[in-house]
N, C-alpha and C positions, 0 to 999 in steps of 0.2 A: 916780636910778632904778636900780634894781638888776639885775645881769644874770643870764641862765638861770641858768648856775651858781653864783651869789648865791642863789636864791631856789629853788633848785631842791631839795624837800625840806624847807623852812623851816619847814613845818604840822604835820612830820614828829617824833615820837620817835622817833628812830632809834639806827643806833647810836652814832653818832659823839656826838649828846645825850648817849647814857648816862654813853659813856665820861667826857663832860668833866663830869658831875652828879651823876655816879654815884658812891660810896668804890671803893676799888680791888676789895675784896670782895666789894661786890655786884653789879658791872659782871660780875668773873668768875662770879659767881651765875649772872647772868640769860644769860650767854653760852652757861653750859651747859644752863640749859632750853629755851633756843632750840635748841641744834646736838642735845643728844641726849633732847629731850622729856619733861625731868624737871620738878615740879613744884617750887615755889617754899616755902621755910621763909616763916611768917605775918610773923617779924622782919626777912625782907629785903624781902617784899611788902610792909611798911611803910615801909622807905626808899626803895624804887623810886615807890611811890605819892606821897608825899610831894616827893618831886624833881620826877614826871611833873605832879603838881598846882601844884606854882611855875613852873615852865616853863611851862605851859598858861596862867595868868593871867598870865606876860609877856606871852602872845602872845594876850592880850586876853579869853580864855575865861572865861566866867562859869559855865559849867555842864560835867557831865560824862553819858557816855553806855554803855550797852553795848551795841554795833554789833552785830545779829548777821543772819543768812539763815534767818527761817522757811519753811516750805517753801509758801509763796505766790507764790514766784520773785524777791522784790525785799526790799530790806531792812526793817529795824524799829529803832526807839531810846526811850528814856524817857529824858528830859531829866530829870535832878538836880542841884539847883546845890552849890557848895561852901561856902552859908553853913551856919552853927551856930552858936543862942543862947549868948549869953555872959550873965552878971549884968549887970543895968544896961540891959539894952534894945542890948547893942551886940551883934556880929557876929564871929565868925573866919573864913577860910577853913580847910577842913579835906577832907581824902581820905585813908582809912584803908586798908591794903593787905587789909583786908576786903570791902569796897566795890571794889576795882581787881580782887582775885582770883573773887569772885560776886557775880550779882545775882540778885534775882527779881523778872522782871517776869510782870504778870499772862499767864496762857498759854491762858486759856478761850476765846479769840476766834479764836487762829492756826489752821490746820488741824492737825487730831492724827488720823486716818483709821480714830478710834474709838478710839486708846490710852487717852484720858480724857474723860469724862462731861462736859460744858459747866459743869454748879458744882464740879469742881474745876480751880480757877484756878492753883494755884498750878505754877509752873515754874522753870528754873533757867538761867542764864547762866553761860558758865565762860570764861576771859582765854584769850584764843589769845596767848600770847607770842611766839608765828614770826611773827606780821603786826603789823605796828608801830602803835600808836597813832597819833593824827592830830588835826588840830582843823579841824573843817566848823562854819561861821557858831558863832563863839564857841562851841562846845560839842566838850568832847574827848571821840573817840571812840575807843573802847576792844573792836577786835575781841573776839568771842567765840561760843563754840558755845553751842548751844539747847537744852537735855534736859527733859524732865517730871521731876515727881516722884520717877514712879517709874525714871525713867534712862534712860529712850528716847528716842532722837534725834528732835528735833522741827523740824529745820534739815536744810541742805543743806550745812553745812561739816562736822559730826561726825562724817558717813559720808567724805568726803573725805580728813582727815584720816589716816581708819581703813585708807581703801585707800591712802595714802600709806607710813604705815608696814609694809602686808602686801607691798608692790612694793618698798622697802629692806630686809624681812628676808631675802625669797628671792631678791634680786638680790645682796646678800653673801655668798651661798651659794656663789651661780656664780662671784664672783671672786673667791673664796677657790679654788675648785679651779684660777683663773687663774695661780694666784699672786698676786694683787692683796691680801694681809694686811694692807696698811695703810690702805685701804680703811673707812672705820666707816660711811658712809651715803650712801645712792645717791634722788637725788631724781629726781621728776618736774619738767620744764620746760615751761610755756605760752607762747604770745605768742596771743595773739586779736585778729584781726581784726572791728573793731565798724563795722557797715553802717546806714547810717541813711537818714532821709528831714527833710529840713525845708521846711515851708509856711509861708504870712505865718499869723498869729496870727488876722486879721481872717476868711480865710478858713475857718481850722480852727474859731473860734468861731459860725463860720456853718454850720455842719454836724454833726447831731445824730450823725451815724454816727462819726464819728470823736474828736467828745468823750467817747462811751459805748463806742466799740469799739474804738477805735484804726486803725482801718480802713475805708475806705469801700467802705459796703453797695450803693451806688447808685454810675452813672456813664457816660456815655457816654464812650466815648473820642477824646481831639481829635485834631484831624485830622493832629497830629506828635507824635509819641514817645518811641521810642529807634530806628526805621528807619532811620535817618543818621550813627550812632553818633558822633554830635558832640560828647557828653557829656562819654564819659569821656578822663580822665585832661585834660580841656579845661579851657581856663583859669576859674580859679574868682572867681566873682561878688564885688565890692568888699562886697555885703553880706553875703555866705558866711564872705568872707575875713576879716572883722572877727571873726564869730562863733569862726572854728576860732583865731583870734589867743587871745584871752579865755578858749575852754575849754584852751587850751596851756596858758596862765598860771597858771589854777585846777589843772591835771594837775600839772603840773610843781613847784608849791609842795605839792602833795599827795604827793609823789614816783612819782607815775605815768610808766613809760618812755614817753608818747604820742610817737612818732616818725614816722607818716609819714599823710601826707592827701592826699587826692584829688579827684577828681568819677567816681563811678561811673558804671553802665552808665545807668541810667534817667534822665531828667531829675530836678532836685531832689534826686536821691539821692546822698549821700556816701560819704565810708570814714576811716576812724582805725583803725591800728595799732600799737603800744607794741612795745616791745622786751622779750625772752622775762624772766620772773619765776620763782620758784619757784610751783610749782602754784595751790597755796592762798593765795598771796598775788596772784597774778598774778587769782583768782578775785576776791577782797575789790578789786582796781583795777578790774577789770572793770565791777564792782555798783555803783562807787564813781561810773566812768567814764561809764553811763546815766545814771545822775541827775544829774549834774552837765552833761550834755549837752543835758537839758532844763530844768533850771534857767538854763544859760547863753544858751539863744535866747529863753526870754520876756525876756532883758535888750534883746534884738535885735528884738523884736516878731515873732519866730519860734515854731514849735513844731516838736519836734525828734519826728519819726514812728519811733519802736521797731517796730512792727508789722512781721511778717515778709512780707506782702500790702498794704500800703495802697492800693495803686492797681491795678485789674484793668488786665491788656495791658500794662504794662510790669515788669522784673524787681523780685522783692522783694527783702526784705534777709535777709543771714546772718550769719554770726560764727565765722569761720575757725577750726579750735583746731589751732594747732602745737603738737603735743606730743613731747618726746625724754627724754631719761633720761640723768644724770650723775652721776657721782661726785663725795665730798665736795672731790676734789683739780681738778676741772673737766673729769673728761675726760666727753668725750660720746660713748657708749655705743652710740651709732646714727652716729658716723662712723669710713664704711669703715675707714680707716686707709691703711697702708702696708706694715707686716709680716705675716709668715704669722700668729704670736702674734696681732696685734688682728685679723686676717681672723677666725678660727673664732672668736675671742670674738666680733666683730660677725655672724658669721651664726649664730650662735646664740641673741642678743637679737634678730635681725631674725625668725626663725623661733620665733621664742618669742611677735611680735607678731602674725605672721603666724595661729598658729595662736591664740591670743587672741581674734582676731576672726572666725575661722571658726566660732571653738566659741562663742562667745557673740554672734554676729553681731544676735540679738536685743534682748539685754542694749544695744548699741550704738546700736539703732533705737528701743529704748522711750527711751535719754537724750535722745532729741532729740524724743521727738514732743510735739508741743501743734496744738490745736485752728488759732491761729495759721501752723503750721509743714505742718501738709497744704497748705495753699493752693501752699507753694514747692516742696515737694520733687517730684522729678519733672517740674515743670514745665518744661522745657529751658532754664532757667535757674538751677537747683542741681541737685546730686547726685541720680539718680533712688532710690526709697527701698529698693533693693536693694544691701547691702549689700557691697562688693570691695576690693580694692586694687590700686592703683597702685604696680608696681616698677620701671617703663621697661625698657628692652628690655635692657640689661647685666646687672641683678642678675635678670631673671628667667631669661636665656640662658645665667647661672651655675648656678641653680637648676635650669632644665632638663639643663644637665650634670652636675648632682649626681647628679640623680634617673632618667639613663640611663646613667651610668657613663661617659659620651662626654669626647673632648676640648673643652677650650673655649676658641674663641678660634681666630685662622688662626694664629696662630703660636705658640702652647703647646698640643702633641700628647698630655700625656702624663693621664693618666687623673686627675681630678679624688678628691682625697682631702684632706679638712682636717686641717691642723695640720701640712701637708708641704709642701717649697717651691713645689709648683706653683699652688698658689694665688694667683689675678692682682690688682693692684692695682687698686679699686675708685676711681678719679676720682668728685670728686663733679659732679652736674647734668649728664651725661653724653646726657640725654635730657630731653626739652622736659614739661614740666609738664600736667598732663591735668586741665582742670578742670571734665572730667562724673566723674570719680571721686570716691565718697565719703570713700574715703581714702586718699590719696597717699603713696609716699614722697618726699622732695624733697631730696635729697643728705645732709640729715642729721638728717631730722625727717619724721615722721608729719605731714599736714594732715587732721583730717576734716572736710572740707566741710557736713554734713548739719546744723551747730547753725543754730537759728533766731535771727535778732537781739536779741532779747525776753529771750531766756531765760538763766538763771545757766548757766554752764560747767561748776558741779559736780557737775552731776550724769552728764555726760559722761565726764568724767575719772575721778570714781569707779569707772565700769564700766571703762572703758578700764586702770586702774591694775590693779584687782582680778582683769582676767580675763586681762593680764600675768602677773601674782603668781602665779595657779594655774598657767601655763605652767613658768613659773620655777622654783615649785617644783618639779613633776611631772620636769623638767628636772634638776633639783638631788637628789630622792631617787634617778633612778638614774644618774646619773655618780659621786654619794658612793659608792657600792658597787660602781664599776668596777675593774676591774683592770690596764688599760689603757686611762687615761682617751682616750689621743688617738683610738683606734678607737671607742670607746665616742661621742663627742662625734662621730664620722662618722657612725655607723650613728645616734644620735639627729636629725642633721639630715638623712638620706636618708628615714627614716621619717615627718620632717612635712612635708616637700616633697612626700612621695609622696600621707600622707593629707590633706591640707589647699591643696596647688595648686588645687583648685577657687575658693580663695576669689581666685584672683592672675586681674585681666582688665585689659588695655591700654587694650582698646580702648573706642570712643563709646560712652558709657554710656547718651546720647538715643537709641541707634537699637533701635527695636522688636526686631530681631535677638536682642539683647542680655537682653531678656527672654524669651523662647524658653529662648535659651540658660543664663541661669539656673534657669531649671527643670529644664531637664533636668541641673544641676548639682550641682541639691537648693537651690538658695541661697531664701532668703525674699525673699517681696517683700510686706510687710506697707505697703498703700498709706495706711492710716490710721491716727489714733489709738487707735481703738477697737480697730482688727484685731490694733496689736500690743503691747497694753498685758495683758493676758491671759497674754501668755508670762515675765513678770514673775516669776507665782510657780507657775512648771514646777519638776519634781521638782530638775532640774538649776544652774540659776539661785539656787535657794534655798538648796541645796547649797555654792555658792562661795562667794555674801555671808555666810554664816554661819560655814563653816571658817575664812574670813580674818577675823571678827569684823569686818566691816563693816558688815552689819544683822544683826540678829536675824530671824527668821521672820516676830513679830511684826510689826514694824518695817518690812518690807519685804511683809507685806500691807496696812497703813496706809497706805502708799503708794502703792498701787494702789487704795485705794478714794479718798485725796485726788485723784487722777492721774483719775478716771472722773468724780467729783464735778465740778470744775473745766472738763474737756469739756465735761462736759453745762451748767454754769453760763453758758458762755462762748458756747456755741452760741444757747442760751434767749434770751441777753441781747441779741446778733445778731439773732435771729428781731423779738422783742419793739420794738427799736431802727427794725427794716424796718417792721413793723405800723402802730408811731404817725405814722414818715414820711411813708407810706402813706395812713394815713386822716388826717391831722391837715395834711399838706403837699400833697401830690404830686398825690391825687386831686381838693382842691380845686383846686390851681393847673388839673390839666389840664383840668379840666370850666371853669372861669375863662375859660381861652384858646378854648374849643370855642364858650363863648358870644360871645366878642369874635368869631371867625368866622360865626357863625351872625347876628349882628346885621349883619355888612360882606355876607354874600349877601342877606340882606332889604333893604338899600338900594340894596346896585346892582340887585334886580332890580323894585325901584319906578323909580330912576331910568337903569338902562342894560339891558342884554340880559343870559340868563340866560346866554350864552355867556360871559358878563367873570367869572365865578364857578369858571371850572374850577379854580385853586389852591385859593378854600376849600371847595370842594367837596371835593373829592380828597386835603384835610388831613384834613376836617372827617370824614370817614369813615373814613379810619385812624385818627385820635384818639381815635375815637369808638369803634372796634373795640380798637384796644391798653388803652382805658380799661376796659373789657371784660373784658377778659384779665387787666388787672393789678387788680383787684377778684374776679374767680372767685379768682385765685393767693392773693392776700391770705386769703382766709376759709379758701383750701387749709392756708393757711400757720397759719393760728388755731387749725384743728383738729389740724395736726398739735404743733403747737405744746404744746398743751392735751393732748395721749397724751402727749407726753413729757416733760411737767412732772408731770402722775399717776403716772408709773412710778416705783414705789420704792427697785427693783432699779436699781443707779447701772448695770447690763453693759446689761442690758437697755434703761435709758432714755439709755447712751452710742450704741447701736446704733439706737435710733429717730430720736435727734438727724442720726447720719451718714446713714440711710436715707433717711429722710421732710423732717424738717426744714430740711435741707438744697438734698435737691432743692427744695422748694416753693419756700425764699427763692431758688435758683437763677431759678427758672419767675417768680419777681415781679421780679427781677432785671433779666431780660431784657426786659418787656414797658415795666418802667418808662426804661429805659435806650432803648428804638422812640422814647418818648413824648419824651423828653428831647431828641434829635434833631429832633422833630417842632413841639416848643413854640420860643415865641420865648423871646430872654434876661432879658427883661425880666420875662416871665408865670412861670418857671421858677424856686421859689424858692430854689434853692442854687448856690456857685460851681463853676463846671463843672472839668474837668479841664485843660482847656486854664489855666485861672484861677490853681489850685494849684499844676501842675505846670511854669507859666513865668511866675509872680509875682515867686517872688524873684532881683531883679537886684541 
């Protein structure tokens, strides 16, 4: 049996593959379209393909793939094998560095947000070289971005990618005025945090709301929960602990950093964390990391719950994004340091992020919403959907002595000025971690809290990359033109401490206070999908993603009508999911149960007194009354249902989904969740919560 480090990467083309497969020339080929994003000559794309295709049927592949993220949120592949007819009825294997460099798979069916007409199918795949190929169940796959026809990004990696490169051009700028010249490329770093839920398989199969929605519509809640906080970090269940063994093995042969697991807050709920990746690869382990995490619990007789809400009353799930900023030589760009030199370079990438997220605090709240992800946000269990940051009380008591001219510190008197020796050594984790904030600093990284479990990271990252970059720049055209850079780099970080301190807050971000007080801030607090998917394409927003060529205009209204579409799909499909419960389950069971009581008072009161009936009496009328209730809600729920499936307008019929629809499955919610309570286990056709939520030992 082989060990971690035996096997760890084994699925993998990597580089150390290349290097030993690869001719000396084209190992340096592909070294340089990796490190400085040049495209590949068709003559070396042919030996690369060639080598990665004998490799791949060592390791048992029969077919090849091009891997990519259309913007559905999850991934896509077309299986192609490597035979080709020979004379004679016989066979080769064969992979052309044609076939490795593009594909085209059909594109009619993915969302395109109006770029193309549904009969024009055709679309195009293009080889991401930075994320290394892989092989999943005998088939290699082969990272790649997604474009139509006509060249519009049809994926969630191309825009990525794009703000990857706009956040290295103008981060070279600034440390070039560092001195830093040998310096060629500054990456973004992730580590994500992936939150999950697992239930017995028998249960999940018993429940139409979580095979269709991933979430359950219905539910009373049992009588224990997380009020005991026995969960987490608690020792994890013999048949958990198999499952996280399994998906390590699958991770780790994939070359996924998965490093550390848990038991989360909620019952049944978990946590995996990976050790930090480059961005866009760290995204691709990510996507890699869900699927494979529900493929690895049906081997367990488990289902692994992505959903950011599956169970009401206890917490749901999220997906931490650690993000920092490095240089090609390793240094990390967001840790303090120790000399005066990395001080003002580090508060000037920290003030560069700071006001990033002031100025596009919107752009930061549309990455994360989904239909899914209202249910958590705000709920005193994530980040509330107001936008801020966490600096701890050092770097913000720095900041405030920038920004009044004051000493800082008891015992450095002398007037705060960067790039001069009074500037104080910044310790890191100085100050305890805050995790009602949506975005933290944490001694040497960004956390934003606010991503939903469910969903890809890149499109997070995008905005967070891209409205860095404009910082950067803006940063970068006027210190180029300084005359005395060091004053120059003072007076620019006095000026964004002063305009953009509104976005810097400590404290509880749960307490209603806090929203007051963001109001009067100016800060947004966009509670829904609908409210803040609209600010997408503001004058200003459109502005950024365009200058940095990260979307197009087009491109980034496409996705605001996929983004409104999708809402409304997901909401409908919820509603619809309730309805059939409703009429096809719930209402017979309970009228079922109302007649099994109404037959037990007619016999005790032939054979005993009407007084021995006070229980089913006294069911028999609430039953009878919430069955009531939850049949008015149901047909509430139909009609509203029925407006907002007629509405054409995706603004309009995303705004009747959150208004009406919503409420009403709210209002059948509750009535059916009385009844649930009221009915016996037996009469009750689904597994309760109590069932789900402490099944799996």
């Amino acid at each position: 049996m082989s060990t971690v480090s035996e096997s760890f990467g084994s699925k993998v083309f990597n580089d150390a593959v290349m290097k030993a497969r690869l001719p000396k020339d084209t190992y340096k080929a592909m070294q340089t379209a990796i490190r400085e994003g040049k495209r590949l000559d068709l003559s070396v794309a042919n030996v690369v393909a060639n080598a990665m295709k004998d490799w791949a049927i060592e390791k048992g592949a029969t077919h090849y793939t091009h891997w990519f993220q259309p913007l559905t949120g999850i991934t896509a592949e077309k299986h192609d094998s490597f035979i080709s007819p020979m004379p004679g009825g016989s066979i080769t294997m064969e992979f052309s560095g044609k076939e490795l460099v593009q594909g085209e798979p059909d594109a009619s069916s993915f969302p395109s947000g109006g770029l193309r007409a549904t009969f024009e199918a055709r679309g195009y795949t293009a080889w991401d070289p930075t994320s290394y190929a892989f092989i999943k169940e005998k088939v290699l796959c082969i990272p790649t971005a997604f474009c139509s026809y006509g060249g519009e990004a049809l994926d969630k990696k191309t825009p990525l990618l794009r703000a990857m490169q706009a956040i290295d051009r103008q981060a070279i700028r600034i440390l070039k005025l560092f001195g830093n010249d040998s310096v060629k490329h500054v990456t973004t770093t992730v580590g994500n945090e992936q939150e999950y839920f697992l239930v017995d398989k028998e249960d999940f199969d018993s429940r139409p709301d979580l095979l269709f929605t991933g979430r359950t519509l219905f539910g009373a809640r049992a009588p224990k929960g997380q009020e005991l906080e026995d969960h987490y970090f608690g020792s994890i269940k013999p048949r958990v602990q198999a499952f996280m063994e399994d998906l390590n093995d699958e991770l780790w042969e994939l070359g996924v950093l998965a490093k550390t697991e848990h038991n989360e807050v909620a019952p049944a709920q978990h946590e995996l964390a990976p050790i930090f990746s480059t961005t866009n690869i760290a995204a691709d382990h990510n996507q890699l990391t869900m699927e494979i995490m529900q493929r690895v619990a049906k081997k367990h007789g488990l289902v692994c719950l992505l959903h950011e809400k599956p169970f009401e009353g206890v917490n749901g799930s999220g997906k931490h994004n650690n993000w920092s900023i490095s240089t090609d030589s390793g240094v990390n760009l967001l840790e303090p340091g120790e000399t005066p030199f990395e001080n003002a370079q580090f508060l000037l990438f920290l003030c560069a992020v700071i006001q990033a997220v002031d100025d596009y605090q919107d752009l930061l709240r549309i990455s994360v919403a989904s239909a899914g992800n209202d249910h958590r946000l705000g709920a005193n269990e994530a980040p509330p959907a107001i936008v801020s940051i966490f600096l701890g009380d050092e770097l913000s008591g720095i900041l405030e002595a920038i920004d009044s001219g004051s000493a800082y510190g008891a015992k450095e008197k002398m007037q705060m000025k960067v790039g001069v020796h009074v500037i104080p050594h910044f310790p890191k984790d100085t100050t305890d971690r805050n995790r009602t904030s949506p975005f933290a600093f944490t001694g040497n990284k960004f956390e934003l809290r606010m991503l939903g479990s469910s969903q890809s990271v890149s499109d997070a990252n995008t905005m967070l990359n891209t409205a860095v970059a404009e910082s950067l720049r803006k940063y970068a055209d006027v210190l180029e033109s300084a005359s005395d850079l060091t004053t120059a780099i003072h007076d620019l970080i006095l000026k964004t401490v002063k305009e953009h301190k509104r976005i810097i807050f400590n404290g509880n971000g749960y307490d209603d206070a806090w929203v007051k007080e963001a109001e009067k801030r100016g800060l947004l607090n966009l509670k829904s999908t609908p409210d803040c998917l609209p600010y997408l394409v503001a004058p200003k927003n459109i502005e950024l993603l365009t200058s940095h060529k990260v979307l197009s205009e087009t491109e980034i209204r496409a996705r605001l009508e996929i983004a409104l579409e999708s809402y409304k799909k997901i909401i409908c499909i919820e509603a619809m999911t309730m309805i059939d419960m409703t009429r096809k389950d719930i209402l017979p069971a309970s009228a079922g149960f109302q007649k099994k009581l109404a037959d037990t008072i007619a016999v005790k009161r032939t054979y005993a007194s009407a007084a021995d009936c006070t229980y089913e009496n006294e069911t028999l009328v609430t039953a009878a009354a919430l069955t009531k209730a939850a049949y008015e809600s149901l047909k509430a729920l139909e009609d509203a249902l029925a407006e907002a499936k007629a509405e054409e307008d995706v603004h309009k019929a995303a705004e009747l989904c959150k208004e009406k629809v919503l409420e009403q499955m709210s209002e059948l919610r509750a009535s059916v969740d009385a009844l649930e309570i009221l009915t016996s286990t037996g009469d009750w056709p689904y597994p309760s919560y109590g069932d789900m939520l402490f099944n799996v030992r």
